[in-house]
C-alpha positions as CSV (number, residue, x, y, z in Angstrom):
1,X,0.0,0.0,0.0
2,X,1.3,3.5,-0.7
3,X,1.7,5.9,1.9
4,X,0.6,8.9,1.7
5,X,1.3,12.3,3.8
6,X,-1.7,14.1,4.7
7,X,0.2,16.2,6.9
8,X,0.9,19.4,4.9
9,X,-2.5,19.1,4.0
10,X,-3.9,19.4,7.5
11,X,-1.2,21.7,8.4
12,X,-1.9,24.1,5.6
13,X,-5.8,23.7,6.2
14,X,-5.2,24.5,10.0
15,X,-3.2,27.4,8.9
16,X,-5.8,28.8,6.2
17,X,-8.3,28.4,9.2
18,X,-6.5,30.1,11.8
19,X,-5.8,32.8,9.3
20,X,-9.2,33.3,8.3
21,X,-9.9,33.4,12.8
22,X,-7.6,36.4,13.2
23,X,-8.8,38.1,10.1
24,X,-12.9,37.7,11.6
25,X,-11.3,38.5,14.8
26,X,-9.7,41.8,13.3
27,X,-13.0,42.6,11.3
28,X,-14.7,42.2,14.4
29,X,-12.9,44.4,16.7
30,X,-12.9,47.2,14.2
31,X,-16.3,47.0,13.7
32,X,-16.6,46.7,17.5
33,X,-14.4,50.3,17.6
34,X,-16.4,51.7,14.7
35,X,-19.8,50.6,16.7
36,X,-18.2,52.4,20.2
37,X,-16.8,55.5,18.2
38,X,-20.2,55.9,16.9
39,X,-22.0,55.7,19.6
40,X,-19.7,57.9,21.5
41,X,-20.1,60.0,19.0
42,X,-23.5,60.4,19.0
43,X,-23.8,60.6,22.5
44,X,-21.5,63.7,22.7
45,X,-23.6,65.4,20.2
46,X,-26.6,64.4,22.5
47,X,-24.8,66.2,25.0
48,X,-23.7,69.2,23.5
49,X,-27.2,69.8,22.0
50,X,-28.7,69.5,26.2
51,X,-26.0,71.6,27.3
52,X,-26.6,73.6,23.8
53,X,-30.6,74.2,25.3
54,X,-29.4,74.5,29.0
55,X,-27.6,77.5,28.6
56,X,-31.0,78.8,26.3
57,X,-33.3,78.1,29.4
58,X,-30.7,79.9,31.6
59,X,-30.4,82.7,29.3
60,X,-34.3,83.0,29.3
61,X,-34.7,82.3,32.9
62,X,-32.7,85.7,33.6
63,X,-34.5,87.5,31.4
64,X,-37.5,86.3,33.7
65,X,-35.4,87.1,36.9
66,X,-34.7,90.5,35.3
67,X,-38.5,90.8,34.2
68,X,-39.3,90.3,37.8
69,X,-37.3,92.4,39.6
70,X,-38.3,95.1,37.2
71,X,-42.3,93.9,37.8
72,X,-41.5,94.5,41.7
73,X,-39.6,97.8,41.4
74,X,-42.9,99.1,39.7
75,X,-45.3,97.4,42.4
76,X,-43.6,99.5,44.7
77,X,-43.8,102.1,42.8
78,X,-47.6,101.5,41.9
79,X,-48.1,101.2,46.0
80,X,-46.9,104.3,47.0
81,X,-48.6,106.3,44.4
82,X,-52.0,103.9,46.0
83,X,-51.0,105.0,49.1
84,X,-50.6,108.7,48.1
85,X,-53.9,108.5,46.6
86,X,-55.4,107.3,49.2
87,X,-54.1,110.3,51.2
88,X,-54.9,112.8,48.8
89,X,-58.6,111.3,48.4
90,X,-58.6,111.3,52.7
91,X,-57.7,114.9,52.3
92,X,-59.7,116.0,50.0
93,X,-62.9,113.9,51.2
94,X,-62.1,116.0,54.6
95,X,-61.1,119.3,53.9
96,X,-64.2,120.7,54.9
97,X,-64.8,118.9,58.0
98,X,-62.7,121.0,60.5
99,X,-65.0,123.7,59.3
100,X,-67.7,122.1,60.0
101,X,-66.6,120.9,63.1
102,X,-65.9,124.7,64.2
103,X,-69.2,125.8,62.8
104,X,-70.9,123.1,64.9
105,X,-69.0,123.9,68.2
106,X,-70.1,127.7,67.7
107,X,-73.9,125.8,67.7
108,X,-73.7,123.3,70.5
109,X,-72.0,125.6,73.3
110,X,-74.7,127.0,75.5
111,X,-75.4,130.2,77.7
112,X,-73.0,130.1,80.7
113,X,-70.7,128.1,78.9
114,X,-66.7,129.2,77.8
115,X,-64.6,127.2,76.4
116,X,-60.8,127.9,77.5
117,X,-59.1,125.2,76.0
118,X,-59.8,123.3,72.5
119,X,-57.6,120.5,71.5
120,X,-58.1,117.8,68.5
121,X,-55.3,114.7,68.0
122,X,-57.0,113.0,64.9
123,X,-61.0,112.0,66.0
124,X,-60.5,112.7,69.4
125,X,-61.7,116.1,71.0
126,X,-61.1,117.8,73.8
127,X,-62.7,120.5,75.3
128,X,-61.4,122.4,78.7
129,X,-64.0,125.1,79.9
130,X,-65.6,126.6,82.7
131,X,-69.5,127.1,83.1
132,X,-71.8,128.4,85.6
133,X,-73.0,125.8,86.9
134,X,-73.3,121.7,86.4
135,X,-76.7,121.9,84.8
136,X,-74.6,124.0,81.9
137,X,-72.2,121.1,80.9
138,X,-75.2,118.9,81.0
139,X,-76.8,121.0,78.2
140,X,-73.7,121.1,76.7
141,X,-73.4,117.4,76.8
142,X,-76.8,117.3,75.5
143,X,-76.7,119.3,72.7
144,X,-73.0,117.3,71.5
145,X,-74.9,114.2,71.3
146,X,-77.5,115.7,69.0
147,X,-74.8,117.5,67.0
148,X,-74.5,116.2,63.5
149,X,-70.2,116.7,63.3
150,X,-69.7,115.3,66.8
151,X,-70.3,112.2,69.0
152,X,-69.9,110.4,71.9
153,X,-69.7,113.4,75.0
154,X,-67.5,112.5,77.9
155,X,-67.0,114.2,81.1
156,X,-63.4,113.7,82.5
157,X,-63.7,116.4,85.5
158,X,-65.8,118.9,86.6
159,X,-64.7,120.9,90.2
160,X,-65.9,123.5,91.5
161,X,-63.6,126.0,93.7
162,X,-64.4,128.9,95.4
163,X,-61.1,130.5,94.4
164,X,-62.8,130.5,90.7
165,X,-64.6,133.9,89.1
166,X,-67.9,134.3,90.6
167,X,-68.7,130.5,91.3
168,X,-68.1,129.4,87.9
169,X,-66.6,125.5,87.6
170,X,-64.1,124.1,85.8
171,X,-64.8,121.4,83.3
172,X,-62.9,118.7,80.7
173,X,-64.7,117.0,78.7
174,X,-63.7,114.5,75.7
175,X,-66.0,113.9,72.5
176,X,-65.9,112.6,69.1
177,X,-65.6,114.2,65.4
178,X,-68.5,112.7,63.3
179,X,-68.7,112.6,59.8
180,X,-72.1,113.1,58.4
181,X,-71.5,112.5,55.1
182,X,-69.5,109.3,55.6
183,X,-72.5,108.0,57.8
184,X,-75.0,108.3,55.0
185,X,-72.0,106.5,52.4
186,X,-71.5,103.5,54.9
187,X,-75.5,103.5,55.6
């Protein structure tokens, strides 16, 4: 029988083979690299294009912080000219009411009654005088609580000394500025 060498044969076919491995096994890292640099790729320009709208929205959120600080600056300013308004239209709705109040002190104060002392802190009257007798500031109390520009009559002291001017007494008494015209508006 003739021999025959396979060897070569095999040795070459294992060599073709294991050629043909490294060459898959090249192709398939460089497609392995190609796949990563892509995807790198495309997630750095995923990245840039967020940070690309980040700094929009932070460029738009100052303009809304500036917006804002603007938006109070003029609420200030729109509360103080309310405010001053208000005070003008307080003033103005007013302005007539100490003469009033004067014309209606003139009214209410009765025979035997002077007034020696007349001071007003806002509302609240307050009325130092002497009269002839108690029966006098009674009237005079009377004729407050009827008065249309005052209210509320209070008698703080009366004394009577002998040391006064021909038996007169000394009085203080509190009351009220009343408002008429803002009665009817709340009524």
């Amino acid at each position: 029988m003739a021999k025959i060498n396979l060897l070569n044969w095999r040795e070459e076919k294992r060599k073709l083979i294991e050629q043909q491995f490294y060459v898959m096994l090249a192709l398939a890292a460089l497609l392995g690299a190609g796949v990563v640099f892509a995807v790198q790729t495309q997630l750095d320009l995923m990245i840039e294009h967020q940070e690309s709208r980040n700094e929009y929205v932070k460029s738009e959120i100052k303009k809304v912080e500036k917006a804002i600080a603007e938006i109070k600056v003029l609420e200030k300013k729109k509360a103080a000219l309310l405010s001053r308004m208000n005070v003008i239209q307080s003033l103005q709705s007013d302005r007539s009411d100490s003469v009033h109040l004067l014309d209606e002190l003139v009214k209410v104060i009765p025979e035997g009654v002077h007034l020696t002392s007349f001071k007003q802190k806002k509302k609240s009257l307050n009325f130092i005088g002497i009269a002839q007798s108690n029966a006098r500031v009674s009237a005079y109390m009377r004729n407050i609580e009827r008065a249309e520009w005052l209210s509320s009559p209070s008698l703080k002291v009366i004394e009577s000394n002998k040391k006064n001017v021909q038996g007169y007494s000394r009085f203080t008494l509190t009351s009220e500025q009343a408002s008429p015209n803002k009665k009817d508006k709340k009524g």
